[in-house]
C-alpha positions in Angstrom: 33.6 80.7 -55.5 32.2 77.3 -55.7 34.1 73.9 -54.7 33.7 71.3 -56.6 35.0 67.4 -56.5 36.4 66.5 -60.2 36.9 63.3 -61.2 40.0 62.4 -63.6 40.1 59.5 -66.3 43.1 57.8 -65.5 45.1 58.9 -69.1 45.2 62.4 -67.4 46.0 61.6 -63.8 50.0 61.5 -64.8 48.9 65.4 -64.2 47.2 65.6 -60.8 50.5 63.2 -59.3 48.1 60.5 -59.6 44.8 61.4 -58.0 41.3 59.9 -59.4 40.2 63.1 -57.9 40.8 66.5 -57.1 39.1 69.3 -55.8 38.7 73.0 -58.2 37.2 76.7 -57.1 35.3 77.3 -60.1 31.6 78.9 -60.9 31.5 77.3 -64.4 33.1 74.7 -66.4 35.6 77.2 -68.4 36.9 78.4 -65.2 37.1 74.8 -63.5 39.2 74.0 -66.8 40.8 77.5 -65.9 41.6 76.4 -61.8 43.4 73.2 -63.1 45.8 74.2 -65.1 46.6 76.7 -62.2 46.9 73.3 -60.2 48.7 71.0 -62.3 49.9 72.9 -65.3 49.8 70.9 -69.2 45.9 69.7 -68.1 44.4 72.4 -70.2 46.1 71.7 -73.4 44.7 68.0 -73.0 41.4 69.3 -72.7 41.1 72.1 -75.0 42.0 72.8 -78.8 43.8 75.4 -80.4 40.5 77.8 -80.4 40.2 77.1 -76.8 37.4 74.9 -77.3 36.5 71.4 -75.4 38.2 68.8 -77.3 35.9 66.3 -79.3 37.0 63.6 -77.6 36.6 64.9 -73.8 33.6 64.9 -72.4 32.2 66.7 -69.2 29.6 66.1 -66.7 27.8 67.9 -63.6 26.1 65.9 -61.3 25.6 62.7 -64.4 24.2 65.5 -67.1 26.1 65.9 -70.0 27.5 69.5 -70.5 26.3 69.6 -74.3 23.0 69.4 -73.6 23.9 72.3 -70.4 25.0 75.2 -71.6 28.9 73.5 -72.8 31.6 75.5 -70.6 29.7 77.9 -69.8 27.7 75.6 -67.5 27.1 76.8 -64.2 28.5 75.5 -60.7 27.2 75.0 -57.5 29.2 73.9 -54.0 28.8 69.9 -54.4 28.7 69.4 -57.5 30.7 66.7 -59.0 32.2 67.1 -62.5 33.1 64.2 -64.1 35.8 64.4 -67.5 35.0 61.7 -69.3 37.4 60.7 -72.3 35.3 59.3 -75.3 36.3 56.1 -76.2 36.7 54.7 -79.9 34.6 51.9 -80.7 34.8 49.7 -83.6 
């Protein structure tokens, strides 16, 4: 299984006792959502809908790319790669 170093907006690191980042066993981004919530459980609820779909308002990113233009949660991970959860901010 793939490790990967995630990095955590600060509204969600009340979760991970306070770490920027954190580390996840994951070979895609629905099982890196999947290996939090075994970590520090109430994360995945503040990332995914009802459905069990990536909120609207969270985005993620491998290495800098934007998983919606990857392959969403089903994006693939490698040993390395740095996932970034990014929470979209409301302009105005």
């Amino acid at each position: 299984m793939p490790k990967v170093k995630v990095r955590i907006p600060a509204p969600l690191q009340k979760l991970t006792q306070n770490k920027p980042e954190v580390e996840a066993d994951a070979s895609d981004i629905k099982g890196l959502i999947l290996d939090l919530e075994r970590q520090f459980p109430g994360i995945r609820e503040r990332l995914l809908d009802e459905q069990g779909k990536i909120r609207r308002f969270i985005n993620f990113y491998v290495n800098d790319e934007d998983i919606r233009f990857l392959k969403h949660d089903e994006t693939p991970l490698s040993d390395g790669n740095e996932v970034s959860i990014i929470p979209a901010i409301a302009g105005g």
